[in-house]
C-alpha positions in Angstrom: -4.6 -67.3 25.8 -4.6 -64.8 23.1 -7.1 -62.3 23.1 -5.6 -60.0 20.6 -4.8 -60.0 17.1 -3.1 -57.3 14.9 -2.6 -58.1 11.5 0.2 -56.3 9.1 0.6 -55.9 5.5 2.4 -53.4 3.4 0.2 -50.5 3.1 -2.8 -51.6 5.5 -5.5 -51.2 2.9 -6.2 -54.1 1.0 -4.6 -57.5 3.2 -4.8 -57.2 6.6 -8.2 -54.7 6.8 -9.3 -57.7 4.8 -8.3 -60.3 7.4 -9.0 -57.7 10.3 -12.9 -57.9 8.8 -13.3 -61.6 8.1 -11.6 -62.0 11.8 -13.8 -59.8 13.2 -16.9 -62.1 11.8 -15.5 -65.7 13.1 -14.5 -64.2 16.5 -15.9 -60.7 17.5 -14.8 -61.5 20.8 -11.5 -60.6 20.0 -9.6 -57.3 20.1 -8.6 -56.9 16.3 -6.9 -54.3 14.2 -4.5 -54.1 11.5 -1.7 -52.1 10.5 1.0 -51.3 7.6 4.3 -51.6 7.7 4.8 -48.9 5.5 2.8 -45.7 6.3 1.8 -43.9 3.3 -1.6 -44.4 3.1 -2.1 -43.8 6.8 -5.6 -42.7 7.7 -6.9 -43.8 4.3 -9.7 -46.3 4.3 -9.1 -50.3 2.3 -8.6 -50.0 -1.2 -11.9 -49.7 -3.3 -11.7 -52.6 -5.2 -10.8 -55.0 -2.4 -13.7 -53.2 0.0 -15.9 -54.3 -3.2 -14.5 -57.7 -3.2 -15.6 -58.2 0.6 -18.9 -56.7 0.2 -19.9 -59.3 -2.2 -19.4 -61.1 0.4 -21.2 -59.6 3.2 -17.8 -58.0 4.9 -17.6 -54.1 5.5 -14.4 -52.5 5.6 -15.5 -49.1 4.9 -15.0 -47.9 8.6 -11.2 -49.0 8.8 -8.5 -46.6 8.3 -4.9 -47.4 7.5 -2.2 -46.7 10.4 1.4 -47.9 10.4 3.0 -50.7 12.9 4.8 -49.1 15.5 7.3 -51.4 17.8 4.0 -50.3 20.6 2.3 -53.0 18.9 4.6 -55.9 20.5 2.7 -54.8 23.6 -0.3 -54.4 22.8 -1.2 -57.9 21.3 -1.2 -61.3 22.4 0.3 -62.1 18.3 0.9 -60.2 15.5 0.0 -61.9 12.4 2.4 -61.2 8.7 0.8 -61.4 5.4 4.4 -62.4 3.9 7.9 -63.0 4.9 9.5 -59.3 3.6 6.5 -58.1 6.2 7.3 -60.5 8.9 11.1 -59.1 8.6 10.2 -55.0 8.8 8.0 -56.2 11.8 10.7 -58.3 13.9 13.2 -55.3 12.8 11.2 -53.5 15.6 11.0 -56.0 18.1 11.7 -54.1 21.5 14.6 -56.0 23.3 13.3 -58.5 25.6 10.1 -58.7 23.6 8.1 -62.2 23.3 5.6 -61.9 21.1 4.4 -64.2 18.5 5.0 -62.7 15.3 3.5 -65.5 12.7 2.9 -65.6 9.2 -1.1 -66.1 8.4 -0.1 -68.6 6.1 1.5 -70.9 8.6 -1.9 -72.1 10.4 -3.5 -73.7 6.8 -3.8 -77.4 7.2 -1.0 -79.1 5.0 -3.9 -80.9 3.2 -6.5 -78.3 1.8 -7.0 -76.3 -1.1 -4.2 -73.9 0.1 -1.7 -76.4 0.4 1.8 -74.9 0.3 1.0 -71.4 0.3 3.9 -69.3 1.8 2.0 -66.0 1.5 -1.0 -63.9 1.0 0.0 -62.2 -2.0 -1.1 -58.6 -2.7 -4.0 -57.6 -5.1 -2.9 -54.3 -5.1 -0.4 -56.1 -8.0 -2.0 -59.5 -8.7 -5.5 -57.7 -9.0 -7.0 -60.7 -7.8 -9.3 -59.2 -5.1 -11.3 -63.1 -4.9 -8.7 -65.0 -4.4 -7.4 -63.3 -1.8 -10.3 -63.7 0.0 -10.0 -67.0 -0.3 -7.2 -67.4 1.6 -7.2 -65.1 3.8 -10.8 -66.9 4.8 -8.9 -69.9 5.0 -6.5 -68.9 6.7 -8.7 -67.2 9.7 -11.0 -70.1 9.7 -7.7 -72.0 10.5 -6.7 -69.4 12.9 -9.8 -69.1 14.5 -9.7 -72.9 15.2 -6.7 -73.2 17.1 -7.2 -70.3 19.4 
């Protein structure tokens, strides 16, 4: 059964603080963080313009803090959940031998039928500047999360 949940994006302040906050609001039974795989804006809280974006929307993200993944993290949650593929790579380069944690990419649990259809990523709005639309899918993508745990 998984119980925990860490989610890892680039820098850990605009993608997965994003999914670690709309998680946190479908299941707050859960133990959730999130994490960077890079660590240069460690201790910093989400970008400003994506905390914005999820305001307007009822989220608060203003109390997360940006920390980098460490190869600790394979034991410490149930699944560790990639925002894209160059993510999901840096994270199994870490993988402790003998390891068997789920890494997954967030994408993967959209139905093949919705508005979402074929998305292979969550891209970044630190370069897309679309703040919105990534909370769009990355609230589809937890609602579809959230219903198969």
């Amino acid at each position: 059964m998984t119980t925990s949940i860490l989610f890892v994006c680039l820098g850990n302040i605009c993608r997965s603080p994003t999914a670690e906050a709309v998680m946190r609001g479908l299941a707050p039974q859960l133990d959730l963080d999130s994490a960077g795989t890079g660590g240069w804006h460690a201790g910093e809280p989400p970008y400003g313009p994506m905390q914005a974006a999820a305001r307007a929307r009822g989220l608060d993200m203003s109390g997360l803090r940006a920390r980098q993944f460490t190869p600790a993290d394979f034991t410490r949650f149930d699944l560790i959940v990639a925002m894209d593929g160059s993510n999901l790579q840096d994270i199994e380069a870490q993988r402790p031998a003998g390891n068997g944690t789920p890494v997954r990419l967030f994408t993967d649990y959209l139905p093949e039928d919705g508005p979402f259809a074929g998305a292979t990523e969550v891209p970044d709005p630190w370069y897309t500047r679309d703040f919105d639309g990534t909370l769009d899918l990355v609230e589809a993508c937890a609602r579809a999360l959230q219903a198969r745990l």
